[in-house]
C-alpha positions as a Markdown table, in Angstrom:
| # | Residue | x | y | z |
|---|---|---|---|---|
| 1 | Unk | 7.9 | 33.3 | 10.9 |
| 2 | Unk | 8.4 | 30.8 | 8.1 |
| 3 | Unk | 11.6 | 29.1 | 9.9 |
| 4 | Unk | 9.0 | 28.8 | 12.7 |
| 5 | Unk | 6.2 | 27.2 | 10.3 |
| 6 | Unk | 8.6 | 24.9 | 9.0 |
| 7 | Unk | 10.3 | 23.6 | 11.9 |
| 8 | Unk | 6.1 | 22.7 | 13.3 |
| 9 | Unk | 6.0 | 21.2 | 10.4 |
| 10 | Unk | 8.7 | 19.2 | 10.2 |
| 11 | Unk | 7.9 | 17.7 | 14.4 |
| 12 | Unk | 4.8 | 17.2 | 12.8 |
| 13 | Unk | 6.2 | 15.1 | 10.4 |
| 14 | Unk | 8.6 | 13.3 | 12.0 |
| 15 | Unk | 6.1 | 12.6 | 15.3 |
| 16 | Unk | 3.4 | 11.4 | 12.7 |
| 17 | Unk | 6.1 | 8.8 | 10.9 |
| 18 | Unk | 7.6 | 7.8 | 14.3 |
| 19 | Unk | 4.2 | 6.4 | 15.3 |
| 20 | Unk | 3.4 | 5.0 | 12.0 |
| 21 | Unk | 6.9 | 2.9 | 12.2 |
| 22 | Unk | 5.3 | 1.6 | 15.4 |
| 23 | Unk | 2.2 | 0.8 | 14.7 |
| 24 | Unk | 3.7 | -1.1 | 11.5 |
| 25 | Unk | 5.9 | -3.1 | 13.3 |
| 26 | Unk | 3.4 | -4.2 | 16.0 |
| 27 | Unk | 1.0 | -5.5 | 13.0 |
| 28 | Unk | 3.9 | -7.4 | 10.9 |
| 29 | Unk | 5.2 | -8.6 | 14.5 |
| 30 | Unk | 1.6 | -10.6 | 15.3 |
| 31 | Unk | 0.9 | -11.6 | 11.3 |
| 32 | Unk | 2.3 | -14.9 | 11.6 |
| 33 | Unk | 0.4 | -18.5 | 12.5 |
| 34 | Unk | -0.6 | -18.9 | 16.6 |
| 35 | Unk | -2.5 | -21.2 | 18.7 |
| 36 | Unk | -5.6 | -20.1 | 21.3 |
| 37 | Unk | -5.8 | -20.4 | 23.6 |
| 38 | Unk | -2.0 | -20.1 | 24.1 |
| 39 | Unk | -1.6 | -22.4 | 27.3 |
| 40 | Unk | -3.9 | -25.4 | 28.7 |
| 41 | Unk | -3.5 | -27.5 | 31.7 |
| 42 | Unk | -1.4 | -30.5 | 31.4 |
| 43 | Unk | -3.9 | -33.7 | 30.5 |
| 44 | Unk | -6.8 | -31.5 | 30.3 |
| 45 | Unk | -9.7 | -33.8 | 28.5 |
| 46 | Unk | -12.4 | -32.6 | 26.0 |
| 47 | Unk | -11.2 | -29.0 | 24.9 |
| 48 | Unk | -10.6 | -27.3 | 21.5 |
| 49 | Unk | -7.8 | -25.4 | 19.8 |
| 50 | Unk | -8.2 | -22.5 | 17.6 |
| 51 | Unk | -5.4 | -22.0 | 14.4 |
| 52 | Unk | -5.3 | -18.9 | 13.3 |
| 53 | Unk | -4.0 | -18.6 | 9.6 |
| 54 | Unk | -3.6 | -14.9 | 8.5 |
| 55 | Unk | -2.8 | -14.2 | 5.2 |
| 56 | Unk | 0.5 | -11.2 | 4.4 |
| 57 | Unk | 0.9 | -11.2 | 0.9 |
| 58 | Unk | -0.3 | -8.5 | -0.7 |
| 59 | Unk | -1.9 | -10.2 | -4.0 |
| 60 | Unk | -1.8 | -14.0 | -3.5 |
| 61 | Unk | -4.0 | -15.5 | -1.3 |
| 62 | Unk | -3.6 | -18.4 | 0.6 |
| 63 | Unk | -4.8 | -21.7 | -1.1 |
| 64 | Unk | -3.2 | -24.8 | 1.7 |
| 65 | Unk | -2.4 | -25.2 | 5.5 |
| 66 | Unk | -0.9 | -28.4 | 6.8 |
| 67 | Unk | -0.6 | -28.1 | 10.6 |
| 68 | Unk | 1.8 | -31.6 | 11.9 |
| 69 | Unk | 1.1 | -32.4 | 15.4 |
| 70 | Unk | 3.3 | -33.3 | 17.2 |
| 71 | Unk | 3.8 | -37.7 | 18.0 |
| 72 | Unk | 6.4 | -37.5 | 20.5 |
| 73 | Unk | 3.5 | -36.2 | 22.8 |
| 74 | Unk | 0.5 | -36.7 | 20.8 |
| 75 | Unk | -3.0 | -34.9 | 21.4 |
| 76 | Unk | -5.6 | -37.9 | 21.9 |
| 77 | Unk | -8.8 | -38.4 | 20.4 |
| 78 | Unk | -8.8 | -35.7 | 17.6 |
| 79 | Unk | -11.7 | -34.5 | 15.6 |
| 80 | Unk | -11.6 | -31.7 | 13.1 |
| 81 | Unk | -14.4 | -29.2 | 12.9 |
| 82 | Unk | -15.9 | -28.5 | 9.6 |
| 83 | Unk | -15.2 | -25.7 | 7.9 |
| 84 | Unk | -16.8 | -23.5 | 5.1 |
| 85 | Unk | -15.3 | -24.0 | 1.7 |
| 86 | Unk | -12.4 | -26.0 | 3.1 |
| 87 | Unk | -11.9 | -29.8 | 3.1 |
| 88 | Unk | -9.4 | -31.2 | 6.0 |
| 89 | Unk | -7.8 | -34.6 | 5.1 |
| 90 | Unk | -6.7 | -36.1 | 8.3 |
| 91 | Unk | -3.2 | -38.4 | 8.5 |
| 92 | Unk | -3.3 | -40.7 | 11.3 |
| 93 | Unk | 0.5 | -42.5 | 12.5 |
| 94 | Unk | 1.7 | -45.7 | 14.9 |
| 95 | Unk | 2.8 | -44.2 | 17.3 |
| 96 | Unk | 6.6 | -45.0 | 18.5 |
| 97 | Unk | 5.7 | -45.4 | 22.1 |
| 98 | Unk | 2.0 | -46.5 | 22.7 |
| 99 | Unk | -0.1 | -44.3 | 25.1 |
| 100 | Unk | -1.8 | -46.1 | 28.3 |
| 101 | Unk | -5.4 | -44.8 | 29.5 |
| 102 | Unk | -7.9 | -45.8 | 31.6 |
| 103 | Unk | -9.8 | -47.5 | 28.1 |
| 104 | Unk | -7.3 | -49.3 | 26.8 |
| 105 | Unk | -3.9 | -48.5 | 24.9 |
| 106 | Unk | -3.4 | -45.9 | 22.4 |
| 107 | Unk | -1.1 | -46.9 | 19.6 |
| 108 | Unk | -2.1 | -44.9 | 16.3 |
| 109 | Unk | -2.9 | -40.6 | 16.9 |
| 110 | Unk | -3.2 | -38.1 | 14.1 |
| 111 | Unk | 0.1 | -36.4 | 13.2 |
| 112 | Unk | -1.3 | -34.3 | 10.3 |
| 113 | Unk | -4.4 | -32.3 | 9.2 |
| 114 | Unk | -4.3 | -30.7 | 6.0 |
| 115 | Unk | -6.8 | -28.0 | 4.8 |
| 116 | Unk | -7.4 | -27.3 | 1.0 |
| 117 | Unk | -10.5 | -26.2 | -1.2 |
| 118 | Unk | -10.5 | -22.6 | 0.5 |
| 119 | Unk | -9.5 | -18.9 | 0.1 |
| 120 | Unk | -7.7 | -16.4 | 2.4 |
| 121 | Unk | -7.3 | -13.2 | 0.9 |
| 122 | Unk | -4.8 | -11.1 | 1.5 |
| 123 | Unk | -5.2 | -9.1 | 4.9 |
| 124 | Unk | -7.6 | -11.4 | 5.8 |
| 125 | Unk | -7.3 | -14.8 | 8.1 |
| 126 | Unk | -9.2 | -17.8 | 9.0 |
| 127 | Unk | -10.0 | -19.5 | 12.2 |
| 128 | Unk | -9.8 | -23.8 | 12.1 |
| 129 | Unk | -10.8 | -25.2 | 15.1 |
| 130 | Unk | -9.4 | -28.7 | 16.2 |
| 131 | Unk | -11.1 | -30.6 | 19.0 |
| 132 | Unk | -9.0 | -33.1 | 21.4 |
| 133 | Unk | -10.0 | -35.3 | 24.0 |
| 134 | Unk | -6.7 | -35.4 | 26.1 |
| 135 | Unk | -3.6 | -33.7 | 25.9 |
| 136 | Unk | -0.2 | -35.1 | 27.2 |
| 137 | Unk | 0.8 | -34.4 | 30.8 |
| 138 | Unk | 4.3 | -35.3 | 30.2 |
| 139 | Unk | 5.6 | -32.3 | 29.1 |
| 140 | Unk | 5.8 | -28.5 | 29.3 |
| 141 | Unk | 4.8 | -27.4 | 26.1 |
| 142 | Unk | 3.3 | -28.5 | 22.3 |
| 143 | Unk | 4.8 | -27.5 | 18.8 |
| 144 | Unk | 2.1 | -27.2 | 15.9 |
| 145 | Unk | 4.6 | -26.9 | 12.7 |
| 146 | Unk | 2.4 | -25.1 | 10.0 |
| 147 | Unk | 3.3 | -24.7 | 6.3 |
| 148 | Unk | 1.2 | -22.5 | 4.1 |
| 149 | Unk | 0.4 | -22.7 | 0.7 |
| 150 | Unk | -0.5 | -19.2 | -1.0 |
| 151 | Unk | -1.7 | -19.4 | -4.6 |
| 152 | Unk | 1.3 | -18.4 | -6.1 |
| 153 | Unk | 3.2 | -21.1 | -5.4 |
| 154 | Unk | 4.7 | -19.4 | -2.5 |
| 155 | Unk | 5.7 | -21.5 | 0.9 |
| 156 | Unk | 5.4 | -19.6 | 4.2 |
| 157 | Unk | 7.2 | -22.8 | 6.5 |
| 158 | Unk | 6.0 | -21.6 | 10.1 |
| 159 | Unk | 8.8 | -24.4 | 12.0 |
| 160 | Unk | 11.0 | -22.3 | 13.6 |
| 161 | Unk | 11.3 | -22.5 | 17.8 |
| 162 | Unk | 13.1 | -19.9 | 19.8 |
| 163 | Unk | 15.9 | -21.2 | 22.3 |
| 164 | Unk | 15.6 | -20.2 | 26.2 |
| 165 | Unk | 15.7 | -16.4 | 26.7 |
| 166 | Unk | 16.0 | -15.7 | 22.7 |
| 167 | Unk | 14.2 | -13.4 | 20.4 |
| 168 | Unk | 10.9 | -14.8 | 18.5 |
| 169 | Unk | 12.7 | -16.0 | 15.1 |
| 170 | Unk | 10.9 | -14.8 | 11.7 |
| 171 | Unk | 8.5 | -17.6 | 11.1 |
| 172 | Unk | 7.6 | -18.9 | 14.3 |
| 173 | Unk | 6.0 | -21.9 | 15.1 |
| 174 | Unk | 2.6 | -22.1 | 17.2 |
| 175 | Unk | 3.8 | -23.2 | 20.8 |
| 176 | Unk | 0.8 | -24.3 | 23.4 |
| 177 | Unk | 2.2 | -24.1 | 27.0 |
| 178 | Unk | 1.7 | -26.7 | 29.3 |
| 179 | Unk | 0.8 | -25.8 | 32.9 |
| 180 | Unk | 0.7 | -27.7 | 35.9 |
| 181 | Unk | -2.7 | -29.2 | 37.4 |
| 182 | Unk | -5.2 | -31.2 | 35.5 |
| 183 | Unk | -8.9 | -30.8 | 35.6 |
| 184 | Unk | -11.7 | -28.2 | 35.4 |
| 185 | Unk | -9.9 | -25.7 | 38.3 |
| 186 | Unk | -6.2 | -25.9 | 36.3 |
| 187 | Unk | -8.6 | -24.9 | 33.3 |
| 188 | Unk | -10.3 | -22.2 | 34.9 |
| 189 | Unk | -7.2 | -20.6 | 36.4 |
| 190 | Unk | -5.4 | -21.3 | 33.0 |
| 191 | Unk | -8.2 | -18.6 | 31.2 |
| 192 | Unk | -7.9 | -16.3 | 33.8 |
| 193 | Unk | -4.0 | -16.6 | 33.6 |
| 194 | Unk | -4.3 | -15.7 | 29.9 |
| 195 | Unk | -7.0 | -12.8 | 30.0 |
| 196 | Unk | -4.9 | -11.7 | 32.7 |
| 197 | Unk | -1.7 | -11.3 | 29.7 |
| 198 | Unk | -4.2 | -10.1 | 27.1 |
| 199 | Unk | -5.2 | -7.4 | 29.7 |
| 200 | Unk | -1.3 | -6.1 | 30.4 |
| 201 | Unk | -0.7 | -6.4 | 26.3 |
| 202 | Unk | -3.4 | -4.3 | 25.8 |
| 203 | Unk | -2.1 | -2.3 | 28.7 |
| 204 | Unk | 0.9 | -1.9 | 27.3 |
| 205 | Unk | -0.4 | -1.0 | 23.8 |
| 206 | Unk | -2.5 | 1.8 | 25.4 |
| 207 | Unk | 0.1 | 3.2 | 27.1 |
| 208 | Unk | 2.5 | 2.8 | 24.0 |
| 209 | Unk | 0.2 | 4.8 | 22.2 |
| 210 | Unk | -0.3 | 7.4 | 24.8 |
| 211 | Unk | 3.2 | 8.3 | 25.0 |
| 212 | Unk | 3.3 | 8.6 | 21.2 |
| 213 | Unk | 0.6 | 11.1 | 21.4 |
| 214 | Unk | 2.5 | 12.6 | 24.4 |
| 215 | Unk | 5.5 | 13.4 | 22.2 |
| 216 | Unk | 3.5 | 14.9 | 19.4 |
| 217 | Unk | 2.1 | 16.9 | 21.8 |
| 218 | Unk | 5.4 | 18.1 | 23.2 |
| 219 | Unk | 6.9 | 18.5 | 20.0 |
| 220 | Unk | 4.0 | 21.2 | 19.1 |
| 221 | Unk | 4.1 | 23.0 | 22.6 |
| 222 | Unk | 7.9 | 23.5 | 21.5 |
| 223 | Unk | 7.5 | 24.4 | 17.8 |
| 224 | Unk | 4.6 | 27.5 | 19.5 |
| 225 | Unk | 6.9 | 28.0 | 22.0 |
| 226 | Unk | 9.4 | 29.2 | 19.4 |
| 227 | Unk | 6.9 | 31.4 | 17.1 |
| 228 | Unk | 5.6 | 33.0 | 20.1 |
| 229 | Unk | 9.2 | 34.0 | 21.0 |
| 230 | Unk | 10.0 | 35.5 | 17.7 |
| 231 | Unk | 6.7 | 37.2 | 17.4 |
| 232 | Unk | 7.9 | 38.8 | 20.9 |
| 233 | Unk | 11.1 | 40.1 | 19.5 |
């Protein structure tokens, strides 16, 4: 009967840390910098982009963010929203190759917005919001390099982009996606395109989960299984 007690236990055990393992690695996989949403339409006019900043250390928290957007396809007509407790300091650049609209030419765009004055504690995150009043329509996609500053001294650089088909690398960078279509029906179809992949990750999660409750399930059916044979004999 004890063997019987102890092997339960031990399923018990090792079902319980199995899900833990995955659980953990789902939260340290999604603690880094992103963008939202993640994908607009290409040349959409008057939107908004949401940073979100969360903060993994475990005693510092952070202190600096210095998002660099990008002048090879730069976002036109940028304000910054204000923020409580932070000050943004906004860098403006000349532009290498001048942008055309329909009011005139574009020649200077802000390449830098840098956010101090504030706190993020750890296991907590902040939201800045960035307003834009055309995006480019000349290409598929739109790296935001972040650094942040944590008050410790500590540099998390969040610059890395993942090649064609490759895994996401450790401190990844937030990407927009570009589609095709301009206007307010690209828009509209590019929200439902991305509640659509919210719906299947948390689709996915669910059923993740289920099947970890599944096995622990199974694991006790065969642990009982086991005392009720002995008890038998």
């Amino acid at each position: 009967m004890s063997s019987a007690r102890t092997a339960l236990r031990r399923a018990g055990l090792g079902s319980a840390l199995a899900a833990s393992a995955v659980l953990t690695a789902a939260g340290v996989a999604s603690a880094h910098v992103t963008v939202h949403p993640d994908r607009y339409a290409k040349g959409a006019t008057d939107g908004a982009l949401t940073f979100r900043v969360p903060d993994e250390s475990e005693t510092a928290s952070t202190a600096k963010v210095q998002l660099f957007l990008p002048t090879d396809h730069p976002l036109l007509g940028v304000l910054v929203s204000p923020h409580d407790g932070w000050t943004a300091k906004v860098t403006n650049t000349r532009l290498k190759t001048p942008v055309k609209t329909d009011d005139g030419t574009i020649t200077d765009a802000v390449s830098e917005i840098t956010w101090t004055g504030g706190r993020i504690g750890p296991g907590q995150y902040e939201d800045f919001d960035v307003a834009f009043g055309q995006l480019p329509d000349d290409t598929a996609r739109l790296t935001f390099k972040t650094l942040q500053t944590y008050s410790d001294g500590k540099v998390v650089r969040w610059i890395e982009e993942a090649a064609g088909g490759d895994e996401e690398p450790e401190n990844p960078a937030p990407v927009l996606k570009l589609t095709s279509g301009t206007g307010p029906s690209a828009a509209a179809k590019v929200s439902a395109t991305t509640s659509g992949d919210s719906a299947s990750d948390s689709t996915a999660r669910g059923l993740g989960v289920a099947g970890l409750v599944v096995g622990v399930l199974g694991l006790a059916a065969g642990a009982f299984a086991v005392v009720r044979s002995r008890r038998a004999r």
